[in-house]
N, C-alpha and C positions, 0 to 999 in steps of 0.2 A: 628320641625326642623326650624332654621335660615339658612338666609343666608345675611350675611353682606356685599357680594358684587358681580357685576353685573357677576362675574367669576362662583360664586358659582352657581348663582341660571341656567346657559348655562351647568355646571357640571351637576347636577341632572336633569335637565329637557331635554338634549339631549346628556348627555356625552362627552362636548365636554368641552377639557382643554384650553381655552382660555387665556392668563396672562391681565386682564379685570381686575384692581383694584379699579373699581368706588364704592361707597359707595353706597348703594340702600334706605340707608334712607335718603344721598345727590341727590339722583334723584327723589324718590317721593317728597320731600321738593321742590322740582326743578317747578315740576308738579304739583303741591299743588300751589305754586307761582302763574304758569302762565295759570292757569286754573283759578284760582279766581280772577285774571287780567282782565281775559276775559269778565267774569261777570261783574266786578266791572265797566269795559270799557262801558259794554251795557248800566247799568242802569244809567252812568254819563251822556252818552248822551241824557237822558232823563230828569234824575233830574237835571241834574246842566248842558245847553248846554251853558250857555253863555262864558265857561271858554274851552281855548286852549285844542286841541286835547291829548296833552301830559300831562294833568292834573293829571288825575285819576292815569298814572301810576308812575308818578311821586311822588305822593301821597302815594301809594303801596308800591314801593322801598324806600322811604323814612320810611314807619314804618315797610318796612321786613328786613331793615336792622337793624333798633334802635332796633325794638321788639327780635331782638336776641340777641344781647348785654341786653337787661331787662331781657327775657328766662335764661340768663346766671347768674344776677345777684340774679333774686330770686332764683334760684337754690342755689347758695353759700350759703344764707342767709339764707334756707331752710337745708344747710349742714356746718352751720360753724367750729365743731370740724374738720370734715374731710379738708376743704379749708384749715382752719389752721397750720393741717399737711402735706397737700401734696398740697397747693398752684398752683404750675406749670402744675401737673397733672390734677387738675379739673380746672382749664383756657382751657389747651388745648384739654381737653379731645373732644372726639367727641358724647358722651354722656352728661347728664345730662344737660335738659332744663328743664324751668317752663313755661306753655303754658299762664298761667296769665298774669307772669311777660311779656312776650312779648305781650301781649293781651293791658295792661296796660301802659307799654312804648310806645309800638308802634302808640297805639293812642294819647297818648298824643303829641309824636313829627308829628304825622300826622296832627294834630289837629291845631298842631302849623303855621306846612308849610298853611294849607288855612288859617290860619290868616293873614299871609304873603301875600296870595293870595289873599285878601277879597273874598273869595269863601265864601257860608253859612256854617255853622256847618250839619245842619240838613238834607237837601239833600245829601251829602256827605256822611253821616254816615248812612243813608238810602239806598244807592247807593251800600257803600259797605259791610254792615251786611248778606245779603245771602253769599258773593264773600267768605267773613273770614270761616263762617259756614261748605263751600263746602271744603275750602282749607284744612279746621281743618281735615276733613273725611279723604281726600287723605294723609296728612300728618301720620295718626294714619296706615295708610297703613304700610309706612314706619317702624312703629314702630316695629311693627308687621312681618315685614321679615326680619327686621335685629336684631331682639330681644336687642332693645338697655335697658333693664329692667324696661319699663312701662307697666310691666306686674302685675299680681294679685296675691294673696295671695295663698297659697298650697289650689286645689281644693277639696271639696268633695263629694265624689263618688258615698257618698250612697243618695246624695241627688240629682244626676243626672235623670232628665226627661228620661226614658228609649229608646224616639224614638229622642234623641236628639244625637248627634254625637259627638265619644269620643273627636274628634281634636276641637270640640265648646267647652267644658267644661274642659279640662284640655290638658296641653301644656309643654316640657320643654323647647323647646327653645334652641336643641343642636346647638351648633356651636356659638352660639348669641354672638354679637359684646362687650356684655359688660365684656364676658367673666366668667360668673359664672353658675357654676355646677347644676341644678334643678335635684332632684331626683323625679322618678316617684311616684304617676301618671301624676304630675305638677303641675302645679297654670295656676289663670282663664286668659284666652288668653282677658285682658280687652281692647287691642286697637280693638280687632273686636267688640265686642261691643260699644265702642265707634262710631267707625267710620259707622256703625248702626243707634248709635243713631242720630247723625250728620247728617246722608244724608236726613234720617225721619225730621229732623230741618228746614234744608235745603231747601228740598220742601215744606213746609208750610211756611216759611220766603216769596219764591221765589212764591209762590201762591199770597200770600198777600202784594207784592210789589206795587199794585195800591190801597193800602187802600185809604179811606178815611176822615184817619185821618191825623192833621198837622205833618212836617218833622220830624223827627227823633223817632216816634211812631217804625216803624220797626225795628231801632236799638236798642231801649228799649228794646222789644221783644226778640232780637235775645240775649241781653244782660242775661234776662228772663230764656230763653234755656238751653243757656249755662251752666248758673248755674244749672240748676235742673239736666242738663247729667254732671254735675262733680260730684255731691250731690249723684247723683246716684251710681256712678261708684266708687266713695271712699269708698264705704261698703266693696271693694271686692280687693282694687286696695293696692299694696308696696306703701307705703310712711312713710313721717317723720313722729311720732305725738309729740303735746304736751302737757303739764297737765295744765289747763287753768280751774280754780275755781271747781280742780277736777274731770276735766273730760278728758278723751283724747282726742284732736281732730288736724285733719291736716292742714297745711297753706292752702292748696285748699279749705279745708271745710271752713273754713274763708271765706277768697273769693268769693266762689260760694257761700257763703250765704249774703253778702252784693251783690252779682248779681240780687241773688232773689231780694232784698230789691229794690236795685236801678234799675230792671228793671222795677217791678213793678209801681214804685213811677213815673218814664220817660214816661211811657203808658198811668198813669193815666194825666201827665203834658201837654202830646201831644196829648189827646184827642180830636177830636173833628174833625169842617171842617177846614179847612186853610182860613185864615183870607184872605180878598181880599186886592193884591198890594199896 
């Protein structure tokens, strides 16, 4: 079952008709925001305190807001017949993001603003690599009660773990905001696994926040992550693919795999102790 808005989910869980048309995958995103704010706020006043109290979030809203507009445009690029056809429709839609594209945007124009700021790159992105991590969790939340169709592929049954629970392993996703019919038994509920994976990230990012190695070792890391829980979750997940010297693969798989590449290559660059002042 979805529910795409704050009405539905006070309908089922105490029967009560409320006219409540908030979007619940606009309130987790909401929560997702200002909860990886938080974070990001803690660790700025560690890593980077020389820089004004209104830095970090400054920094935040500056790439939650570009990263949406990026979310928006690899999505297109990721669906050009359809944009092509229905243009206005997938502009406005309230579906259809790519978590790269704004992962990618949004750091680059983040990236931008502390240049502006002579703030460093590497504590900054150290700063905020658990904060993105946490936010990603909470947002896949959203996915996930409002079935906006970042769901997985038609599940199978017989390959289900026996003490594993039907609502883990297959989902339709009646009511879901994107508006499409899933015939039983479902397909794999992949934002709970995601957001899974993500929080397991999450604390090990957020464990090893006082490494020992120079700035931006963490965000490598987290970059690292990332990619391996898309890698993973693209075996089982709806998407585009495409035929690339014969083979099928999706624009996420792309990406997550120069993640891997370049998180790795960042971990190995930033190894070490931190040079003295």
């Amino acid at each position: 079952m979805a529910y795409p808005y704050l009405s539905d989910i006070l309908r089922a869980a105490f029967g009560i008709n409320l006219p409540l048309p908030l979007p619940t995958f606009g309130l987790l995103v909401g929560a997702a925001f200002f909860t990886g704010l938080h974070f990001a706020n803690r660790e700025a006043k560690r890593l980077v305190p020389e820089q004004p109290a209104d830095f970090m979030g400054t920094v935040c809203i500056t790439a939650f807001i570009t990263g949406l507009l990026g979310a928006r445009l690899f999505h297109i690029l990721e669906h050009p017949v359809e944009f092509l056809a229905h243009p206005g429709d997938m502009l406005l839609s309230r579906a259809g993001f790519t978590i790269f594209g704004g992962l990618i945007v949004g750091t680059i124009c983040g990236l931008v603003y502390c240049r502006a700021k002579r703030a460093p790159f590497g504590p900054v992105l150290d700063a905020i690599a658990p904060a993105v991590m946490l936010a990603y969790a909470i947002g896949r939340i959203g996915c996930q009660i409002s079935g906006d169709g970042d769901w997985g592929i038609p599940a199978d049954l017989a390959a289900k773990p026996t003490w594993l629970p039907l609502w883990l392993w297959a989902q339709t996703y009646t009511g879901n905001i994107a508006g499409v019919d899933i015939p039983p038994p479902g397909v794999y509920p992949t934002p709970i696994y995601e957001t899974v994976m993500s929080l397991i990230a999450f604390g090990l990012l957020w464990s090893l926040r006082r490494h020992r190695h120079r700035a931006g070792w963490l965000f490598g890391l987290y970059i690292l992550l990332a990619g391996i829980e898309r890698l993973l979750i693209e075996s089982i997940r709806v998407n585009t693919a495409y035929e690339i010297f014969g083979r099928s693969i999706t624009q996420a798989q792309i990406i997550a795999s120069l993640c891997l590449v370049g998180g790795v290559a960042v971990m190995i660059w930033r190894r070490g102790a931190p040079k003295p002042p």
